[in-house]
C-alpha positions as CSV (number, residue, x, y, z in Angstrom):
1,X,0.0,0.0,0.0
2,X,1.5,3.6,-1.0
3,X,2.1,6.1,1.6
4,X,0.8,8.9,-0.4
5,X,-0.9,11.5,0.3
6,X,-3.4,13.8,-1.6
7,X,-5.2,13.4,-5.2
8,X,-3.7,11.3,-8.3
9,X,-3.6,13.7,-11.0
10,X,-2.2,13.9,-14.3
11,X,-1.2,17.1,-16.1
12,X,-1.3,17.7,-19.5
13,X,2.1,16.1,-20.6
14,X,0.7,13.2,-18.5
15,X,2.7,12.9,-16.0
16,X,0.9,11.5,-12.8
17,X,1.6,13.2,-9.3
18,X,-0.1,13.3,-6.0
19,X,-0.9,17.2,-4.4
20,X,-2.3,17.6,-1.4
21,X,-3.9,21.5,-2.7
22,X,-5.1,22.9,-5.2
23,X,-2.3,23.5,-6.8
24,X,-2.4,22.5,-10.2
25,X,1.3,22.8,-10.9
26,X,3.0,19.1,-12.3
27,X,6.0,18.9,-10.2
28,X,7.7,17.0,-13.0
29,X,7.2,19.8,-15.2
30,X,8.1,22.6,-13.4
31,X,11.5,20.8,-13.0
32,X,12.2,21.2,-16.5
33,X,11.1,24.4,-17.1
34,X,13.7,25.8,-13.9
35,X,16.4,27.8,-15.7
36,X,20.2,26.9,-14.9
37,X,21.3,30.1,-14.9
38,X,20.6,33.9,-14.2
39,X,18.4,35.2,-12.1
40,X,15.4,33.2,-11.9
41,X,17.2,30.1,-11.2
42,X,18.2,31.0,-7.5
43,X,14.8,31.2,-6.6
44,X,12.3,29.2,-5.5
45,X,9.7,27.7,-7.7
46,X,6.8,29.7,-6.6
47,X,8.9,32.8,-6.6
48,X,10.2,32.5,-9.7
49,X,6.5,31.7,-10.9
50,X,5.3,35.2,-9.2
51,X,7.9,37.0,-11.1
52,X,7.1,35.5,-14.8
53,X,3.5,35.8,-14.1
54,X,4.2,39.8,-13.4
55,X,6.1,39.7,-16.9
56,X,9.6,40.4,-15.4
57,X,12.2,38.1,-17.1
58,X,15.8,40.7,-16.9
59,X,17.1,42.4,-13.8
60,X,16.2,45.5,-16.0
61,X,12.3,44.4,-15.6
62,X,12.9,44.2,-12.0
63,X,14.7,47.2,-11.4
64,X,11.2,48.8,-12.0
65,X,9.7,47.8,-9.0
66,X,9.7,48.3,-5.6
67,X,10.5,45.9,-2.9
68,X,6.6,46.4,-1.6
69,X,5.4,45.6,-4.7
70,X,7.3,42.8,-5.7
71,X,6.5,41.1,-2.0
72,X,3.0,42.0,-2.5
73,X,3.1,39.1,-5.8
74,X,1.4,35.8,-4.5
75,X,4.5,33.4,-4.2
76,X,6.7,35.7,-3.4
77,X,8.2,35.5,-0.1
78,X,10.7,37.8,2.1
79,X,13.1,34.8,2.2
80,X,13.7,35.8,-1.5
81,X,14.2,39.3,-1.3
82,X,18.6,38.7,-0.2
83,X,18.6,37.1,-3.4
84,X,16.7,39.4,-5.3
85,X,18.3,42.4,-4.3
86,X,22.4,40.8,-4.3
87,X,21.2,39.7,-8.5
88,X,20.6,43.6,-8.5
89,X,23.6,44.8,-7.2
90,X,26.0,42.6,-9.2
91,X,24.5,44.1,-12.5
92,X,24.8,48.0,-10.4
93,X,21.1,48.0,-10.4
94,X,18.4,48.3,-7.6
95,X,15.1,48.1,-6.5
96,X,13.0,51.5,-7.7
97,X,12.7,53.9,-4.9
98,X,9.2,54.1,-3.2
C-alpha cells in the first residue's frame, strides 16, 4: 500500500503526481522548465512563478519595482528578497525607490 498523500492527478504532458492542494502545478514539469542560470534560477519555484506571471524576465524588468510591490506578488516570499536584491547589485542596479 502507498504512503501517499493527496489526489492522483495527471497534467497535461501526462505525468501522474499526487498534491495535497489545489495547486495545479505538475511537479515533473516545473522541474524542467527551472532555468540553470541567471536570475530566476536561484529562486524558489513559486517565486520564480510570481515573477514571470508579473512579466519580469531581466534584472532590467525588476529594477522597476519596488520591494513592496514585488513582496505583494502571490508566491513571493521575504526569504527571496537577499537574493533578489544581491542579482541587483551585481548588474549596479536596484530596487526602484518608493
Amino acid at each position: 500500500m502507498s504512503s501517499t498523500s493527496g489526489t492522483l492527478r495527471t497534467c497535461d504532458n501526462g505525468h501522474q503526481y499526487y498534491k495535497s492542494s489545489d495547486c495545479p502545478t505538475c511537479p515533473t514539469c516545473e522541474q524542467a522548465r527551472k532555468p540553470n542560470a541567471g536570475f530566476l534560477a536561484r529562486l524558489s519555484a513559486p517565486a520564480r512563478r510570481a515573477l514571470e506571471h508579473q512579466g519580469i524576465a531581466t534584472l532590467q524588468q525588476l529594477s522597476a519595482y519596488s520591494e513592496k510591490e514585488i513582496l505583494s506578488l502571490h508566491g513571493m516570499g521575504p526569504k527571496s528578497m537577499p537574493t533578489l536584491r544581491a542579482a541587483l547589485a551585481e548588474s549596479g542596479l536596484a530596487f526602484k525607490s518608493h
